[in-house]
Backbone as numpy.savetxt, mean C-alpha at the origin, in Angstrom:
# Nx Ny Nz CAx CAy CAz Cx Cy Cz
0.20 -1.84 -12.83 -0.63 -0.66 -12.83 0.24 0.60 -12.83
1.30 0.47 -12.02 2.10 2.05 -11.94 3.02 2.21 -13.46
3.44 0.52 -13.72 3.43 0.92 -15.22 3.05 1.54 -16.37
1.68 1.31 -16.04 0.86 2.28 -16.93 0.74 3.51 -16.67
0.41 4.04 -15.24 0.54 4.86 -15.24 1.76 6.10 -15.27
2.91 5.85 -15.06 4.60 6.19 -15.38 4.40 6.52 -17.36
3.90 5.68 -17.93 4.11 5.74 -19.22 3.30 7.01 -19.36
2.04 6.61 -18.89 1.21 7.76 -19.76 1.82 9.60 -19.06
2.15 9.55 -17.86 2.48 10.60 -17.07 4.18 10.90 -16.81
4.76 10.28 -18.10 6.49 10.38 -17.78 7.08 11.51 -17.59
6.40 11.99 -19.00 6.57 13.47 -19.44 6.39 14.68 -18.79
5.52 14.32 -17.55 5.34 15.61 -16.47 5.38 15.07 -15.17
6.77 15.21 -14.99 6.90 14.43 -13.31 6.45 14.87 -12.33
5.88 16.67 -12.26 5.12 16.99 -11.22 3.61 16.17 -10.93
3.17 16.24 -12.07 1.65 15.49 -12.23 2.02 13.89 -11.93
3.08 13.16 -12.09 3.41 11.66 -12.12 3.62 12.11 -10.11
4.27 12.71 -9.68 4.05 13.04 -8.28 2.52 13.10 -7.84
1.93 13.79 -8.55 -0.01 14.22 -7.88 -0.11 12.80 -8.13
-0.19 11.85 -8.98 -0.57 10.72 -9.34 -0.29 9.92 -8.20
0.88 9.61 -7.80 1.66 8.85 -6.43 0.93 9.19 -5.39
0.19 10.21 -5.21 -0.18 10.57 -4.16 -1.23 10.11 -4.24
-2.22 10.20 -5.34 -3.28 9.39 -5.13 -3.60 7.56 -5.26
-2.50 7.46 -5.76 -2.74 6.18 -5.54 -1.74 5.42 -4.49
-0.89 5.90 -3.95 -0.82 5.72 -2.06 -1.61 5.56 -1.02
-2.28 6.33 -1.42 -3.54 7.15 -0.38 -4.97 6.46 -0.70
-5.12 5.86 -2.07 -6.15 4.93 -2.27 -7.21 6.27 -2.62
-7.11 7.22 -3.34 -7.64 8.37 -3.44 -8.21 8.43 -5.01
-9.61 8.62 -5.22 -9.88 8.66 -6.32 -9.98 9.93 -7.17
-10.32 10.01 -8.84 -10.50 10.70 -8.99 -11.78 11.41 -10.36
-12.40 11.80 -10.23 -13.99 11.64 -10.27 -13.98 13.32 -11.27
-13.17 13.55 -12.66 -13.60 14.71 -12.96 -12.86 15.64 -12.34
-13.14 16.57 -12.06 -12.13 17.57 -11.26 -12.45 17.60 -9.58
-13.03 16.27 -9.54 -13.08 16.29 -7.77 -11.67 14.89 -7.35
-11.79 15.50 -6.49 -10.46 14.02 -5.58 -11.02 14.06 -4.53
-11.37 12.08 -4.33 -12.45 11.73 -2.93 -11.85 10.64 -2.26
-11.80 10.68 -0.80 -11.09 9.79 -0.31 -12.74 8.81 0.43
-13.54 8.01 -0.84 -14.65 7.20 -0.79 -15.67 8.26 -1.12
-16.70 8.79 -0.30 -17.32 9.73 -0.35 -16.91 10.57 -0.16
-15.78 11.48 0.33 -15.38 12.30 1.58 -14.22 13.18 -0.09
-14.73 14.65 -0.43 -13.93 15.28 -1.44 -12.65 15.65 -0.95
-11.65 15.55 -1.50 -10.38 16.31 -0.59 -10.36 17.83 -1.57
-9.98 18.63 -0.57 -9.18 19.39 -1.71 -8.04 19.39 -2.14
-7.80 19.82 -3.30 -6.56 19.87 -4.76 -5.68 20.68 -3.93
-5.58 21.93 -2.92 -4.45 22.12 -2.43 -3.49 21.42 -1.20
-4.84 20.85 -0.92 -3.89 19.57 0.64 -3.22 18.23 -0.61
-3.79 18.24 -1.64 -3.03 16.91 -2.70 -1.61 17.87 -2.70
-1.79 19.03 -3.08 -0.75 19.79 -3.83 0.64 20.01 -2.41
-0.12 20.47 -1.53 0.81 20.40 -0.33 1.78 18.95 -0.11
1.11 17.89 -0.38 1.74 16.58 -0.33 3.08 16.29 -0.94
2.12 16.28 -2.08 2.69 15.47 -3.76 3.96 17.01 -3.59
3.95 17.95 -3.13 5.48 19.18 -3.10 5.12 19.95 -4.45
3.61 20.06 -4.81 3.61 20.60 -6.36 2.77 22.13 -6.10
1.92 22.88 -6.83 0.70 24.07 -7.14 -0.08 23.36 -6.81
-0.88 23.72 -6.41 -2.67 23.55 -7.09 -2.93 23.56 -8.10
-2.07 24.19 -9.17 -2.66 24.39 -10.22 -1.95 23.28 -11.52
-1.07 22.70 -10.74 -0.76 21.13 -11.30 -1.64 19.83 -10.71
-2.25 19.68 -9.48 -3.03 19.26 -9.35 -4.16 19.16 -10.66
-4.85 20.62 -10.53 -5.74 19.98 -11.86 -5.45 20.34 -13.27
-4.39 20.32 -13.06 -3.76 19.64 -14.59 -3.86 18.45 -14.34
-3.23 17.77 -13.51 -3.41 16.11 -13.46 -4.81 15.38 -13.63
-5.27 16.25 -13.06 -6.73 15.82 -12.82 -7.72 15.92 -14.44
-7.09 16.93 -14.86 -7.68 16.90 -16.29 -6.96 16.13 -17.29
-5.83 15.98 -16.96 -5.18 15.07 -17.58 -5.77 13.20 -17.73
-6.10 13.16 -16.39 -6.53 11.54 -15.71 -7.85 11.75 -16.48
-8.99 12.67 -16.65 -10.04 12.81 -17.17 -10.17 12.46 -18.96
-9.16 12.77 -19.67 -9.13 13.13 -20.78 -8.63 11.62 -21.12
-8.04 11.23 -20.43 -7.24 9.42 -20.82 -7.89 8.51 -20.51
-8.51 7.81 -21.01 -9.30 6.61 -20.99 -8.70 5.47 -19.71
-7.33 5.28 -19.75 -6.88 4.32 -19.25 -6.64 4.84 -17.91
-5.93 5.92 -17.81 -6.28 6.60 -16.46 -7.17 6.75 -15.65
-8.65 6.90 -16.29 -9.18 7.07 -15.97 -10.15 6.01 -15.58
-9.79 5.06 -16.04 -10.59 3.80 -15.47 -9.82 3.53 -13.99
-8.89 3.57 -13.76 -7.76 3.51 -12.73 -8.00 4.25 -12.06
-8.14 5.42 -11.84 -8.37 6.33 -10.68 -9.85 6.97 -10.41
-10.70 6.38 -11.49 -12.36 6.63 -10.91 -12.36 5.56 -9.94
-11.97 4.33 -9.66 -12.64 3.41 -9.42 -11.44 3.11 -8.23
-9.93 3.46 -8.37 -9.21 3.15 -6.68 -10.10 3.59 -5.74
-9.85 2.83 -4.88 -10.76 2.98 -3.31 -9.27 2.57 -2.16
-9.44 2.75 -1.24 -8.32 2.72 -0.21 -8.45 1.22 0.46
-7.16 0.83 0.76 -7.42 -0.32 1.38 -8.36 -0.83 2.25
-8.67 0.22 3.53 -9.06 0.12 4.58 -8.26 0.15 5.45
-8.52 0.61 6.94 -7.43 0.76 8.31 -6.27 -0.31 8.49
-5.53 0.32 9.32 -4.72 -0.94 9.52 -4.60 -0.68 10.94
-4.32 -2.12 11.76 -4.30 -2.12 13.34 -2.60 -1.77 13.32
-2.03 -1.79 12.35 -0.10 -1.98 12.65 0.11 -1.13 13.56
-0.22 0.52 13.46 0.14 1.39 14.38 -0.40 1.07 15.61
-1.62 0.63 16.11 -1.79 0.58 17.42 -1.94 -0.74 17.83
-1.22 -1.89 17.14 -1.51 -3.18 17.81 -1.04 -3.49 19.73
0.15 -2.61 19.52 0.63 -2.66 20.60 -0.12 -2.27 21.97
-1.20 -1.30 21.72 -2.05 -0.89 22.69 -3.14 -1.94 22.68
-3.99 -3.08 21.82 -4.20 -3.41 21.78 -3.78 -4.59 22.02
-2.72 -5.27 22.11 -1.81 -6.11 22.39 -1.76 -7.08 21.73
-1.85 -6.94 20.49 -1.91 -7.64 19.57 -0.52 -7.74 18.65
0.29 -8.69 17.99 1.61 -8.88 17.64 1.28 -8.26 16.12
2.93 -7.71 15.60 2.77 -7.77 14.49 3.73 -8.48 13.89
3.95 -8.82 12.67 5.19 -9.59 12.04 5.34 -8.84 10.55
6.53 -8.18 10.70 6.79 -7.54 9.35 7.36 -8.16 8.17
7.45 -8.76 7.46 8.46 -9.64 6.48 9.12 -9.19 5.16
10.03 -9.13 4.91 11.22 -7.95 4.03 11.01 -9.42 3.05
10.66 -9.51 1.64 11.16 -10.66 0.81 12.44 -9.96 -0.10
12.61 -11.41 -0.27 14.00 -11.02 -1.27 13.28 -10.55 -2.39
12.22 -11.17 -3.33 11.64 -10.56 -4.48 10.22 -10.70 -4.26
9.06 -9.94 -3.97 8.12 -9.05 -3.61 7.21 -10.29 -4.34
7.68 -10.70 -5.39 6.47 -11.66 -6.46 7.13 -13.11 -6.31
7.43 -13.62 -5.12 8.06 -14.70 -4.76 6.68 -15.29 -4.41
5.88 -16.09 -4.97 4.84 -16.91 -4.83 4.87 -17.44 -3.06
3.98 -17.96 -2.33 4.64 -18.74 -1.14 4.74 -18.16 0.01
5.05 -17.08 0.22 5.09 -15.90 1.42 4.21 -16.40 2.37
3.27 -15.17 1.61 2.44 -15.02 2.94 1.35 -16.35 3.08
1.39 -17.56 1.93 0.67 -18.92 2.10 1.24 -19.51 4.05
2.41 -19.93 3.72 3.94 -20.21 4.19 3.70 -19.54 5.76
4.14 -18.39 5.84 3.79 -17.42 7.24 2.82 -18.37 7.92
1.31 -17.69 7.02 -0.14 -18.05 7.70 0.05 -19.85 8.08
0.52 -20.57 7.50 1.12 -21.70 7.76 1.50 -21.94 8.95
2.67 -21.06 8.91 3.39 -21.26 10.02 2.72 -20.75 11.67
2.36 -19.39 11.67 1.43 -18.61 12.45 0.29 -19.72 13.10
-0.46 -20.50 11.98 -1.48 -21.27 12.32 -1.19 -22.45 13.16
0.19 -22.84 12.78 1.04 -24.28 13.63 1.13 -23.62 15.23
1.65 -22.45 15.34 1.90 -21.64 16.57 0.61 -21.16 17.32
-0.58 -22.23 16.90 -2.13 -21.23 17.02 -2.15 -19.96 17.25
-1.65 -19.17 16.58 -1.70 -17.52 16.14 -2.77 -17.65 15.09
-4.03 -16.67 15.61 -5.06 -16.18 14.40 -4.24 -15.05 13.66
-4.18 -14.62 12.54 -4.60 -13.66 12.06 -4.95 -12.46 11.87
-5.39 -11.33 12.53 -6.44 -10.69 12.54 -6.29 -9.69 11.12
-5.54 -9.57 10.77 -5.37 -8.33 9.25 -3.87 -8.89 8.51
-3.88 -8.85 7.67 -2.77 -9.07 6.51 -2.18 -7.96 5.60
-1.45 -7.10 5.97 -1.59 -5.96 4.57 -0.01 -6.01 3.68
-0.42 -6.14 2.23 0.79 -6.34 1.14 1.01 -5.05 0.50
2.49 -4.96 0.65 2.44 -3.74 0.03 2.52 -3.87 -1.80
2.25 -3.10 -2.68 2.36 -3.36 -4.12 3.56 -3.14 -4.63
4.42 -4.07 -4.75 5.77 -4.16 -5.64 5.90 -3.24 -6.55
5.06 -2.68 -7.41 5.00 -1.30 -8.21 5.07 -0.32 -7.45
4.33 -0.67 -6.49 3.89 1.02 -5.82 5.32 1.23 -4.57
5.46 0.06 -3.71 6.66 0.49 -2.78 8.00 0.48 -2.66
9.18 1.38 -2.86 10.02 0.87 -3.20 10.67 -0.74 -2.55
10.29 -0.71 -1.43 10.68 -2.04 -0.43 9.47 -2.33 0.38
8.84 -3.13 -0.71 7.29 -3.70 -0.17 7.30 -4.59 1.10
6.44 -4.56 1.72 6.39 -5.93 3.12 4.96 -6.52 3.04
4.80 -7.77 3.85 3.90 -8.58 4.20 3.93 -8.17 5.71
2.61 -7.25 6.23 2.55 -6.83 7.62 1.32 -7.81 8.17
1.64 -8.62 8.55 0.68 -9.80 10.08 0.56 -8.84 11.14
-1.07 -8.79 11.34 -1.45 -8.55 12.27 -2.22 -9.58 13.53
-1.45 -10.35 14.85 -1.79 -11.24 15.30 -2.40 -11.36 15.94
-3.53 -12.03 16.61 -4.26 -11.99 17.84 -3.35 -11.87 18.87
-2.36 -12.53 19.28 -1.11 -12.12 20.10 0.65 -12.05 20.00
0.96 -11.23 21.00 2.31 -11.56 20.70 2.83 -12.54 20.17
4.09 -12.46 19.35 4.76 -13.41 18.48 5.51 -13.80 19.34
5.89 -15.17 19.45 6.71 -15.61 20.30 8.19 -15.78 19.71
9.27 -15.43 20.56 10.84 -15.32 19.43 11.39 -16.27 18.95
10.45 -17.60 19.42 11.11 -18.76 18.86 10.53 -19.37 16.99
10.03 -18.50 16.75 9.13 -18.58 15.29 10.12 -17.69 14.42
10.59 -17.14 14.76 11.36 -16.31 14.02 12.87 -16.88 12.95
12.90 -17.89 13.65 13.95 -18.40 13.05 12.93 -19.86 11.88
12.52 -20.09 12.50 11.13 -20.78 11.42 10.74 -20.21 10.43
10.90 -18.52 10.61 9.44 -17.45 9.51 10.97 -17.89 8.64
11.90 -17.05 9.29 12.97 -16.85 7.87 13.51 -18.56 7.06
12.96 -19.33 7.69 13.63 -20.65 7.00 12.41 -20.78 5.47
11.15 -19.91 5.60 10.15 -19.51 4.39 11.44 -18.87 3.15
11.23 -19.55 2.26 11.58 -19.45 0.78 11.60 -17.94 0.30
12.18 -16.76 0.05 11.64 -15.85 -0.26 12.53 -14.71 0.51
12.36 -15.00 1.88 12.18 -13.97 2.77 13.60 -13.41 3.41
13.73 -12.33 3.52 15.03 -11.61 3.60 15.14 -11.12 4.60
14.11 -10.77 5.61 14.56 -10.73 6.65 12.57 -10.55 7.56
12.93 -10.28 8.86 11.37 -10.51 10.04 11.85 -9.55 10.69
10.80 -8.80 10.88 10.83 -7.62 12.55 9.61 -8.43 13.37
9.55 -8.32 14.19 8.35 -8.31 15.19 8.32 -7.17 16.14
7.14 -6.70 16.39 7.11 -6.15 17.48 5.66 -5.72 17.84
């Protein structure tokens, strides 16, 4: 996807910036409005971000309007949804971060949940980052509880994986 979009937006790296920003942010774009679901943002808090005008904002924005392919792409992004990572700890819930050696290494996060499930660790959230979109993507586990330190040397014996944080 960022492929496509890099090609069509090479040529104006401020607007290929407004672009990053909205599709980080899971931020759509609807015509000359930008909505984070229902909720409109305005074009100068994008512009404050992305380090650009406002008035490259909707250039981009008319830009994404006028391109077919763009524009199927950014009417229709929606945001992931929350993530517990920042406050698991108050919640006391574990997390497990996982660094792969190559992002499209099949097996990961099968493998983990595997492993997690042997350790009766539920689950509670999974979030991947997009190999296009991050420069150094992760597989973030969110656990019903603390990770215990003896799994750790188990996670990394998973095919793929370059390195584990927990915390």
């Amino acid at each position: 996807m960022w492929n496509k979009i890099k090609t069509q937006l090479e040529q104006y790296p401020e607007r290929l910036k407004v672009a990053r920003v909205l599709i980080e942010n899971g931020l759509s774009a609807k015509g000359d409005k930008i909505c984070l679901n229902q909720i409109e943002i305005p074009p100068v808090r994008i512009a404050r971000v992305a380090g650009v005008d406002r008035r490259t904002v909707n250039e981009t924005l008319k830009t994404i309007e006028e391109n077919p392919e763009l524009k199927m792409i950014f009417e229709e992004i929606r945001p992931a949804g929350h993530s517990l990572k920042e406050i698991a700890k108050h919640l006391n819930l574990g997390v497990l971060e996982i660094t792969p050696i190559n992002a499209r290494s099949p097996g990961i996060l099968s493998n983990a949940a595997m492993l997690l499930n042997r350790a009766g660790l539920s689950i509670r959230q999974a979030i991947v980052d997009d190999p296009e979109l991050s420069p150094e993507p992760k597989l973030t586990l969110i656990v019903e509880k603390k990770i215990p330190g003896e799994l750790i040397p188990e996670l990394l014996k998973i095919s793929g994986i370059a390195k584990v944080s927990v915390y």
